[in-house]
PDB file with one MODEL, atoms N, CA, C and O in Angstrom:
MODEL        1
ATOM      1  N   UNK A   1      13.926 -13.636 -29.144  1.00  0.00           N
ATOM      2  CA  UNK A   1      13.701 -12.539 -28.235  1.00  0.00           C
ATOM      3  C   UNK A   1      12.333 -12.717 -27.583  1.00  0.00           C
ATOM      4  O   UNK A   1      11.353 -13.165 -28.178  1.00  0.00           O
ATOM      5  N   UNK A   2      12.355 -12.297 -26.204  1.00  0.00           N
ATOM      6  CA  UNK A   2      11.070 -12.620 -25.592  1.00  0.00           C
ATOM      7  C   UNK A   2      10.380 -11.472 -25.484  1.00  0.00           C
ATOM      8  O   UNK A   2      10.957 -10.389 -25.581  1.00  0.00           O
ATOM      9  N   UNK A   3       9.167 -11.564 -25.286  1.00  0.00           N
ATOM     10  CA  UNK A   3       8.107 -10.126 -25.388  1.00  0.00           C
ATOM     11  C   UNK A   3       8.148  -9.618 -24.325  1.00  0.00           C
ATOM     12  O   UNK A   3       8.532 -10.446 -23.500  1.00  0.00           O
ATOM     13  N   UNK A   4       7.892  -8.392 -23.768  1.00  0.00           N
ATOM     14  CA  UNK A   4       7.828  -7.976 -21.984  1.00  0.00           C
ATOM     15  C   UNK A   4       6.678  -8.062 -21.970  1.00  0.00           C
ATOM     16  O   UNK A   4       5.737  -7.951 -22.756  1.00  0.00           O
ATOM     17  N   UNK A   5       7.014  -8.472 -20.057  1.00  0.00           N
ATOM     18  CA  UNK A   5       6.059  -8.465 -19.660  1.00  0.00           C
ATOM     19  C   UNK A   5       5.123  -7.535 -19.250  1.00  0.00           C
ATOM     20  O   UNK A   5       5.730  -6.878 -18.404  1.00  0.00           O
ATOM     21  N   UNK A   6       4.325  -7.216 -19.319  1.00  0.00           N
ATOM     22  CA  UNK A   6       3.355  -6.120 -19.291  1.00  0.00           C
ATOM     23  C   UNK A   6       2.604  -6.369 -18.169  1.00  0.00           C
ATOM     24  O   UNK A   6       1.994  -7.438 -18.208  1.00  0.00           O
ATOM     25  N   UNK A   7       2.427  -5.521 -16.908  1.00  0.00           N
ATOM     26  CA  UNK A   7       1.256  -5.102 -15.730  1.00  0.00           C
ATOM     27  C   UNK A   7       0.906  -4.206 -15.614  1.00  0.00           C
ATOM     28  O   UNK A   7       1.493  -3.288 -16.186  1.00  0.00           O
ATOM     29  N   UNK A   8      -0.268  -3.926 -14.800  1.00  0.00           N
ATOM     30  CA  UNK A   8      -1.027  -3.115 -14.656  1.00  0.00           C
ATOM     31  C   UNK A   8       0.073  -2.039 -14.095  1.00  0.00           C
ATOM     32  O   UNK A   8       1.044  -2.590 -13.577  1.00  0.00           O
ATOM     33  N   UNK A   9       0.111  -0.218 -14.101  1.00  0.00           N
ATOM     34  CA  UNK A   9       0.846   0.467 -13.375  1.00  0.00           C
ATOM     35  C   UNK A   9       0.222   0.204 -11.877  1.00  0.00           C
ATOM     36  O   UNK A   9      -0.879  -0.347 -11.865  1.00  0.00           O
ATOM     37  N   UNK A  10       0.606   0.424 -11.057  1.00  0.00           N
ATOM     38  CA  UNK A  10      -0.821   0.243  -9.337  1.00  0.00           C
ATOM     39  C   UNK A  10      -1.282   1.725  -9.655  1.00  0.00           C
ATOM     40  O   UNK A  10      -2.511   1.763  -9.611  1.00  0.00           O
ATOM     41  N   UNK A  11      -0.653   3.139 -10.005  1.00  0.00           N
ATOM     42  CA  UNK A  11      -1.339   4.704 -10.098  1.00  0.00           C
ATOM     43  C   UNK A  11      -2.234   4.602 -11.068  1.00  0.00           C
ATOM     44  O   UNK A  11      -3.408   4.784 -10.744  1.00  0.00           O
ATOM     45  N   UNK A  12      -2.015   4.383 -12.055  1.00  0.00           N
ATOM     46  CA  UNK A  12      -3.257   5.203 -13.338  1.00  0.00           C
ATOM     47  C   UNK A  12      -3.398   3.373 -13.805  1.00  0.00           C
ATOM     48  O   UNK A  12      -4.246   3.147 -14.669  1.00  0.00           O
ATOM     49  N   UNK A  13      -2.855   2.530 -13.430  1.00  0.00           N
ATOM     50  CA  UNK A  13      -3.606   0.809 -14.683  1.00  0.00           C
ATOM     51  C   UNK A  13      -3.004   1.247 -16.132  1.00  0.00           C
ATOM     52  O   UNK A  13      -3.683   0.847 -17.078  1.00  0.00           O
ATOM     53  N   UNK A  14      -2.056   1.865 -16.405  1.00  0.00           N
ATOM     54  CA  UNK A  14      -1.720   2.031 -17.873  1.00  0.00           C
ATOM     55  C   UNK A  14      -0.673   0.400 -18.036  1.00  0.00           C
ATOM     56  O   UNK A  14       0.062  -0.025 -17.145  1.00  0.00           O
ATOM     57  N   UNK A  15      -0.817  -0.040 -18.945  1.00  0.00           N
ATOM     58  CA  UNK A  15       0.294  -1.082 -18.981  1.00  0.00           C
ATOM     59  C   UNK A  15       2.017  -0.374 -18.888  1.00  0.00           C
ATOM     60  O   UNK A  15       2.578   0.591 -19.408  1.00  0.00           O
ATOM     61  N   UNK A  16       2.409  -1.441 -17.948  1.00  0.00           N
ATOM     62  CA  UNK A  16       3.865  -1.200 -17.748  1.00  0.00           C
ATOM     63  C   UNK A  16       5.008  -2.283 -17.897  1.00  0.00           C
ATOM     64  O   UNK A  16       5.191  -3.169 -17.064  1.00  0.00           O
ATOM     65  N   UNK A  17       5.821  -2.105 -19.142  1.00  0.00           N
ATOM     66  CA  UNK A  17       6.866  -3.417 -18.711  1.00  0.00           C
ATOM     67  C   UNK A  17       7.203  -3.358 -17.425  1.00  0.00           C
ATOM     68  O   UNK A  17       7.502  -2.346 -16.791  1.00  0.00           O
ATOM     69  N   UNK A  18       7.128  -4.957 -16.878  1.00  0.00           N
ATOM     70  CA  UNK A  18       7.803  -5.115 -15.508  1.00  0.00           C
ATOM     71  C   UNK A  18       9.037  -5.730 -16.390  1.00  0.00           C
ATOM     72  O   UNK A  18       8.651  -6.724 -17.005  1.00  0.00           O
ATOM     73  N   UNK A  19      10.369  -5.429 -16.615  1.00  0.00           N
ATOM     74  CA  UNK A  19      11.360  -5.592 -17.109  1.00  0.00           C
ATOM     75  C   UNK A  19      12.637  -4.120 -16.802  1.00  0.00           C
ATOM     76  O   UNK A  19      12.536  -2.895 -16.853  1.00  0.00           O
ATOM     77  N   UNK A  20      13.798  -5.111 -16.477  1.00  0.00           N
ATOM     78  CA  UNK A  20      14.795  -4.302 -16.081  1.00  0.00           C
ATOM     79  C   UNK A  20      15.124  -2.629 -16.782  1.00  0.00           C
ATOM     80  O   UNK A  20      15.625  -1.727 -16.111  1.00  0.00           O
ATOM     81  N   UNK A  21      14.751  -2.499 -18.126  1.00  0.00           N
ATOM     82  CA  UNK A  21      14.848  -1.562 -19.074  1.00  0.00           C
ATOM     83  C   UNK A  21      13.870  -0.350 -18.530  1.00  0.00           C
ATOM     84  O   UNK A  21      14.176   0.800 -18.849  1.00  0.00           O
ATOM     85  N   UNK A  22      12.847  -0.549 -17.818  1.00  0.00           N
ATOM     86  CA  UNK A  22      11.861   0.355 -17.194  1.00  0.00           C
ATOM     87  C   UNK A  22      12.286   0.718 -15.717  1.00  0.00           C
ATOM     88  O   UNK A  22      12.060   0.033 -14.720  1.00  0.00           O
ATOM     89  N   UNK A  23      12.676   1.435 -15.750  1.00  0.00           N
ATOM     90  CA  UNK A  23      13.573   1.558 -14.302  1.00  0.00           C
ATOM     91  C   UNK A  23      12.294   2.475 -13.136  1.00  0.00           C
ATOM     92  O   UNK A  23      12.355   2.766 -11.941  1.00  0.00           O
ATOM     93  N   UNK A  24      11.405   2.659 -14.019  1.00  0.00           N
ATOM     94  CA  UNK A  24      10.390   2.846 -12.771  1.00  0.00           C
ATOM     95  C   UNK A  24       9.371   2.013 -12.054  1.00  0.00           C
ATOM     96  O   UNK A  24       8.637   2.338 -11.120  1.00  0.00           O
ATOM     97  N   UNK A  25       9.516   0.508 -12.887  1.00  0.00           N
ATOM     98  CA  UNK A  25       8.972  -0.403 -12.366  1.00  0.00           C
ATOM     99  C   UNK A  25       8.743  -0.895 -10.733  1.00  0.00           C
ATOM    100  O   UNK A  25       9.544  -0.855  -9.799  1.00  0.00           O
ATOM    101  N   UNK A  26       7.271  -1.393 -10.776  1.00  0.00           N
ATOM    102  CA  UNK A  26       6.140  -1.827 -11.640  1.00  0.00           C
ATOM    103  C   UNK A  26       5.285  -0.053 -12.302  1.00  0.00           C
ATOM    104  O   UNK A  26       4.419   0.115 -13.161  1.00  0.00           O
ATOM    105  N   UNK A  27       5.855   0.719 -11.637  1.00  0.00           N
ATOM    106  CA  UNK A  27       5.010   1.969 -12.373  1.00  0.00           C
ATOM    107  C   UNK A  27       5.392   1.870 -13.913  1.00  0.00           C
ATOM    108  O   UNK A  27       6.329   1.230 -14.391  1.00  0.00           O
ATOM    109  N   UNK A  28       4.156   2.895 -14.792  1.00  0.00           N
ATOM    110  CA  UNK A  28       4.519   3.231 -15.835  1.00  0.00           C
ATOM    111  C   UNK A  28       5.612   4.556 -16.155  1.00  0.00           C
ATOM    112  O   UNK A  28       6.336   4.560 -17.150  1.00  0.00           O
ATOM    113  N   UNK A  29       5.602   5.122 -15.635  1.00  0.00           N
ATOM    114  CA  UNK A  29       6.515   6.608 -15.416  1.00  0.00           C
ATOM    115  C   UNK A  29       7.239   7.121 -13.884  1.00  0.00           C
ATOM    116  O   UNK A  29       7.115   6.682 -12.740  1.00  0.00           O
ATOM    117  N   UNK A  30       7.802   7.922 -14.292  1.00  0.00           N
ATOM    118  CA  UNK A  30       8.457   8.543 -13.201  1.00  0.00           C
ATOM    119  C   UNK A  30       7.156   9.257 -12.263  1.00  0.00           C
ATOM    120  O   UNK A  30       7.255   9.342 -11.038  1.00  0.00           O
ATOM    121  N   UNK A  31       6.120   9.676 -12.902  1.00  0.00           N
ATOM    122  CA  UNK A  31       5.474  10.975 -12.398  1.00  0.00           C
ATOM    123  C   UNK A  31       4.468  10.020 -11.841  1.00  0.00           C
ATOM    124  O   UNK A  31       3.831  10.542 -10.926  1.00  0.00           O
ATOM    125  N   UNK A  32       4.056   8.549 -12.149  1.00  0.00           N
ATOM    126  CA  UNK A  32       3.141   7.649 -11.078  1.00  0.00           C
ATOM    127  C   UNK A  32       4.053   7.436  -9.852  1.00  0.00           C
ATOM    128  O   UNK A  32       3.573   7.755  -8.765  1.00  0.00           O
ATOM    129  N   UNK A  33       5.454   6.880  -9.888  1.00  0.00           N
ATOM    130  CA  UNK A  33       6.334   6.454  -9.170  1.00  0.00           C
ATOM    131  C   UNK A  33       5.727   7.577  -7.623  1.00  0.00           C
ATOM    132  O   UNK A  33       5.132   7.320  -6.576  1.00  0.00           O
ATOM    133  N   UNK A  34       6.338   8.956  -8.309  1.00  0.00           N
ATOM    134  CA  UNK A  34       6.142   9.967  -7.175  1.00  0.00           C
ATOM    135  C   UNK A  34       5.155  10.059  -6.742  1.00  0.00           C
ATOM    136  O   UNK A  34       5.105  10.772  -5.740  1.00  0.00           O
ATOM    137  N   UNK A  35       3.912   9.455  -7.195  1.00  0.00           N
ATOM    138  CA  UNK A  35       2.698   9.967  -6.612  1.00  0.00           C
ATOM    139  C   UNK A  35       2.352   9.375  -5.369  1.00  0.00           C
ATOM    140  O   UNK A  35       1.883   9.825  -4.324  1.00  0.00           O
ATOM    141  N   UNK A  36       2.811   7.908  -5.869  1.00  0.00           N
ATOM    142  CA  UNK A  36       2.675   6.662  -4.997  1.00  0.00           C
ATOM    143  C   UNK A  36       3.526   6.891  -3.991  1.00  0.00           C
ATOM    144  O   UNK A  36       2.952   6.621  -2.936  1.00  0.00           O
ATOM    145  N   UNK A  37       4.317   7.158  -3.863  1.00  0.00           N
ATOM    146  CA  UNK A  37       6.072   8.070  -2.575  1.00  0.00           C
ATOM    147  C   UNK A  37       4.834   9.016  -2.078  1.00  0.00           C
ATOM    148  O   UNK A  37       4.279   8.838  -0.994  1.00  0.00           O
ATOM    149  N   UNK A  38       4.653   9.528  -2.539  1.00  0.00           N
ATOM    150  CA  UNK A  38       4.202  10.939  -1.810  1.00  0.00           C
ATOM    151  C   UNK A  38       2.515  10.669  -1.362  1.00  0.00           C
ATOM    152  O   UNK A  38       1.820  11.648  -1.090  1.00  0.00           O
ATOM    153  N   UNK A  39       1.920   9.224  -1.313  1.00  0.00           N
ATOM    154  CA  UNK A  39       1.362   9.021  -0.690  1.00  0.00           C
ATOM    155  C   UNK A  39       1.181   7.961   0.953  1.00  0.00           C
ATOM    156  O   UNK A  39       0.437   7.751   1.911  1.00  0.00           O
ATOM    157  N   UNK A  40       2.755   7.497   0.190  1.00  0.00           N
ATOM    158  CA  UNK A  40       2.638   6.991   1.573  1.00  0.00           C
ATOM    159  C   UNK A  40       3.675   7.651   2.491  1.00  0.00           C
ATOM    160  O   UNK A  40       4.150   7.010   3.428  1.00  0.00           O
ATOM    161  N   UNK A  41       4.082   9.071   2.213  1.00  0.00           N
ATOM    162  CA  UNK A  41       4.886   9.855   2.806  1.00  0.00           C
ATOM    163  C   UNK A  41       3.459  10.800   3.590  1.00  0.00           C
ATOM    164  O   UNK A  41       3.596  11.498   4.595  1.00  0.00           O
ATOM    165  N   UNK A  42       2.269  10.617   2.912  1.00  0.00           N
ATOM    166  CA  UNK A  42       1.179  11.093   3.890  1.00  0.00           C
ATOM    167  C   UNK A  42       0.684  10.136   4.913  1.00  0.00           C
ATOM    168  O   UNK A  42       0.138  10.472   5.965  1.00  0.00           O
ATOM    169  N   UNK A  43       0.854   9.237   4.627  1.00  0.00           N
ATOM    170  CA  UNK A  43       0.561   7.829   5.579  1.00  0.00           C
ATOM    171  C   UNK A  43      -0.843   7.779   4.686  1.00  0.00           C
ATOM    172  O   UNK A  43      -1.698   7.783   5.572  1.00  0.00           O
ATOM    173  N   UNK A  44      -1.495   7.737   3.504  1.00  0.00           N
ATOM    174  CA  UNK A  44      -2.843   7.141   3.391  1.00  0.00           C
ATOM    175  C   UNK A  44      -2.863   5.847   2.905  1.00  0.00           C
ATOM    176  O   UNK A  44      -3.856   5.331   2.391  1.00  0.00           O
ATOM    177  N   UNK A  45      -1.797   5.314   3.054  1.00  0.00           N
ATOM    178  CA  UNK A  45      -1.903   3.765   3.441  1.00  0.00           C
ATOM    179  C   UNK A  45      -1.508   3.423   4.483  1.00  0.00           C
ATOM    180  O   UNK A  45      -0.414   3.762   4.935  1.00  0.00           O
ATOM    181  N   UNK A  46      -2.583   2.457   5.237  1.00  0.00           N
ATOM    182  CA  UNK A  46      -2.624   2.440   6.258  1.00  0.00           C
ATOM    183  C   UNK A  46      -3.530   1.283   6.629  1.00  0.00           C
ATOM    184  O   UNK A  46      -4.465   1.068   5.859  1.00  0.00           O
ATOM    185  N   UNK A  47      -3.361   0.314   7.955  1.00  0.00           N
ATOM    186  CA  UNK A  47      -3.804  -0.574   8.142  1.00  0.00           C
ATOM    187  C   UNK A  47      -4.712  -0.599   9.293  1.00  0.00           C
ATOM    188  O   UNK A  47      -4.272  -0.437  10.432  1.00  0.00           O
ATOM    189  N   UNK A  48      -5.906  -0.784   9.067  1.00  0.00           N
ATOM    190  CA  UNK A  48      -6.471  -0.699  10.827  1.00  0.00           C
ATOM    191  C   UNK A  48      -6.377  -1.663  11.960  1.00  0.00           C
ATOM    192  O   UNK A  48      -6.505  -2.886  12.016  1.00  0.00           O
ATOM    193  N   UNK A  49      -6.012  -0.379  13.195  1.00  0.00           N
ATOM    194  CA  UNK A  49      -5.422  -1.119  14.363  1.00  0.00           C
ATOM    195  C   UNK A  49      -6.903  -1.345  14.840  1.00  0.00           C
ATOM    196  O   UNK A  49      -7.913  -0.643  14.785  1.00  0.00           O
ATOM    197  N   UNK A  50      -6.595  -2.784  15.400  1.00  0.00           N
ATOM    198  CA  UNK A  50      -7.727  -3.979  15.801  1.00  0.00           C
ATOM    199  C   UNK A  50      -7.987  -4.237  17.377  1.00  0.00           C
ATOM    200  O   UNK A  50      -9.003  -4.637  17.945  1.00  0.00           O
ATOM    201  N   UNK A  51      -6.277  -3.744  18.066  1.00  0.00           N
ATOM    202  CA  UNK A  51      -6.284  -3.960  19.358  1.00  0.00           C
ATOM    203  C   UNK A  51      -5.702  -5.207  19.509  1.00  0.00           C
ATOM    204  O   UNK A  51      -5.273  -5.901  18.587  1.00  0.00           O
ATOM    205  N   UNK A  52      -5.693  -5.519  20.862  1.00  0.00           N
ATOM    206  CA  UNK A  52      -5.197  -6.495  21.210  1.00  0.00           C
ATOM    207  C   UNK A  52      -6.500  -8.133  21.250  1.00  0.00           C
ATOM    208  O   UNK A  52      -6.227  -9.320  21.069  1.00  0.00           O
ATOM    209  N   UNK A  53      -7.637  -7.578  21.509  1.00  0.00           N
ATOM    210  CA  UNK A  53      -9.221  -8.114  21.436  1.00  0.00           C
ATOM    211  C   UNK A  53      -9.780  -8.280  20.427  1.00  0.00           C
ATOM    212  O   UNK A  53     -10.792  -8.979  20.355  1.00  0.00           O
ATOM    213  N   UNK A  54      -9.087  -7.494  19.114  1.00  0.00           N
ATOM    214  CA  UNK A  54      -9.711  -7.677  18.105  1.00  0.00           C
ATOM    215  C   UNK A  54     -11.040  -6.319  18.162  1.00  0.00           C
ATOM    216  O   UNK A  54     -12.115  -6.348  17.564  1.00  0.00           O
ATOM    217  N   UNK A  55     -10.646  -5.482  18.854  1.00  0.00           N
ATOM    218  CA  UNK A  55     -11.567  -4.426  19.063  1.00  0.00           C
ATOM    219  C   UNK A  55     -11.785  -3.540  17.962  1.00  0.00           C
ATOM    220  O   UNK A  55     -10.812  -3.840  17.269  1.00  0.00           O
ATOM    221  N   UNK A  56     -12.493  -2.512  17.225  1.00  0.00           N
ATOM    222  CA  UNK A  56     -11.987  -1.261  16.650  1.00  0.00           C
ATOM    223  C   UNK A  56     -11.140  -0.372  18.047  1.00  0.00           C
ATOM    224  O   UNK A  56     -11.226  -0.476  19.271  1.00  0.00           O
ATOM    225  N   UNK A  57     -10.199   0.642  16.978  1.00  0.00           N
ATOM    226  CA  UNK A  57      -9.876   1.552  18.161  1.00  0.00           C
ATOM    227  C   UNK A  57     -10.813   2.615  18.808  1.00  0.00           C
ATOM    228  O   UNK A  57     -11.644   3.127  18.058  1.00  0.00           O
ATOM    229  N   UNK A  58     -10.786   2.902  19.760  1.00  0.00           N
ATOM    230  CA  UNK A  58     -11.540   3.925  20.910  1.00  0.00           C
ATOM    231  C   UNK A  58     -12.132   2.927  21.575  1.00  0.00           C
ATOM    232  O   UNK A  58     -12.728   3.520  22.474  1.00  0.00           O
ATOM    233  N   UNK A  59     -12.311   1.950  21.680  1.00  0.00           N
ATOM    234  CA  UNK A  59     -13.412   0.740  22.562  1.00  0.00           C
ATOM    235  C   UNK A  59     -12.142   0.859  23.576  1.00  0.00           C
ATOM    236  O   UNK A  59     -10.936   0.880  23.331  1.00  0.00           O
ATOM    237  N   UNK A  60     -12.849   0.930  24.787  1.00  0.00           N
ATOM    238  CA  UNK A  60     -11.523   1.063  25.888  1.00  0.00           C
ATOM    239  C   UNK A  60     -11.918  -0.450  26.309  1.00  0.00           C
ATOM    240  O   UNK A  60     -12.865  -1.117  25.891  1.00  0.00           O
ATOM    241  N   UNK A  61     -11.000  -0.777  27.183  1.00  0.00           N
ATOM    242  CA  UNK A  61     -11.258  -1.809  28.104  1.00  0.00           C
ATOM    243  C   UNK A  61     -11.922  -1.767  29.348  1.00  0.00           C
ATOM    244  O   UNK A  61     -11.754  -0.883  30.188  1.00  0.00           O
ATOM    245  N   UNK A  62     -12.863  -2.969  29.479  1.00  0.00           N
ATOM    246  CA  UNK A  62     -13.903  -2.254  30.593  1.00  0.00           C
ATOM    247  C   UNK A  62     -12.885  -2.816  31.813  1.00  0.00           C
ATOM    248  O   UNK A  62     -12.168  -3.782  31.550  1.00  0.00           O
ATOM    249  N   UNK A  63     -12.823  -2.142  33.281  1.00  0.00           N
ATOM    250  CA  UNK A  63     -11.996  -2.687  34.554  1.00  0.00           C
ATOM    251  C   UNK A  63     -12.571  -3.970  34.455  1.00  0.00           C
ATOM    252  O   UNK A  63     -11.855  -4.915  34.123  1.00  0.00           O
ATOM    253  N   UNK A  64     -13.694  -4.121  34.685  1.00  0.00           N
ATOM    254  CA  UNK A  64     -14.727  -5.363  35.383  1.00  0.00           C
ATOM    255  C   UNK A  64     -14.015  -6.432  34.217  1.00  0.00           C
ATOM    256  O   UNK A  64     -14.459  -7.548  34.486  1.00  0.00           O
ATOM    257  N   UNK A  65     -13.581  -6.474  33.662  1.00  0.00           N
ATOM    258  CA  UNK A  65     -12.780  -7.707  32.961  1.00  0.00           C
ATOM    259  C   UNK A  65     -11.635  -8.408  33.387  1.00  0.00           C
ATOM    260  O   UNK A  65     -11.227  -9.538  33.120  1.00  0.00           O
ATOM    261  N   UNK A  66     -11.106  -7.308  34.262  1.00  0.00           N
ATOM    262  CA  UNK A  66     -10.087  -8.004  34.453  1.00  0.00           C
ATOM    263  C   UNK A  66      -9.760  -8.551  36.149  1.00  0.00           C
ATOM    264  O   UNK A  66      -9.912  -7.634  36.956  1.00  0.00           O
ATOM    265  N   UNK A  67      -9.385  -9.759  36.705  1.00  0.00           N
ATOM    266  CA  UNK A  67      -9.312 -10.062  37.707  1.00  0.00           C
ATOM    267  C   UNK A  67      -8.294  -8.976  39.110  1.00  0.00           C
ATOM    268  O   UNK A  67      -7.303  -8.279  38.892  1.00  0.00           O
ATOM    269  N   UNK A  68      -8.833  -9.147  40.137  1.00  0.00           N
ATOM    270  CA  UNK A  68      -7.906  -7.915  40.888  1.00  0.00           C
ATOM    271  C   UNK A  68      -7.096  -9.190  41.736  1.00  0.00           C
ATOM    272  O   UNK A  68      -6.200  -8.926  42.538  1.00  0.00           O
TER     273      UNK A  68
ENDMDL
END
């Protein structure tokens, strides 16, 4: 018999079998599972938009850049 494998939960870091028998995997519980849902049901994960320039956002584009 093989040992499970054990990871970090991503909510609280409690160890979690990553194995089929843990059906909330990679979480440790049901009640991390939801937390993690119900944060990206707020959107606070999230990636920052760069632009097309590689800009932060609000930097507008200046006219004088571009040819008429």
């Amino acid at each position: 018999m093989t040992a499970s494998r054990l990871v970090p939960c991503p909510h609280c870091g409690q160890p979690a079998a990553f194995e089929p028998s843990n059906r909330w995997r990679p979480f440790c519980s049901q009640r991390c599972r939801e937390i993690d849902l119900g944060a990206w049901a707020r959107e606070d994960y999230r990636v920052p938009d760069r632009g097309r320039d590689g800009a932060p956002p609000g930097v507008e584009d200046d006219p004088q850049d571009f040819p008429n």
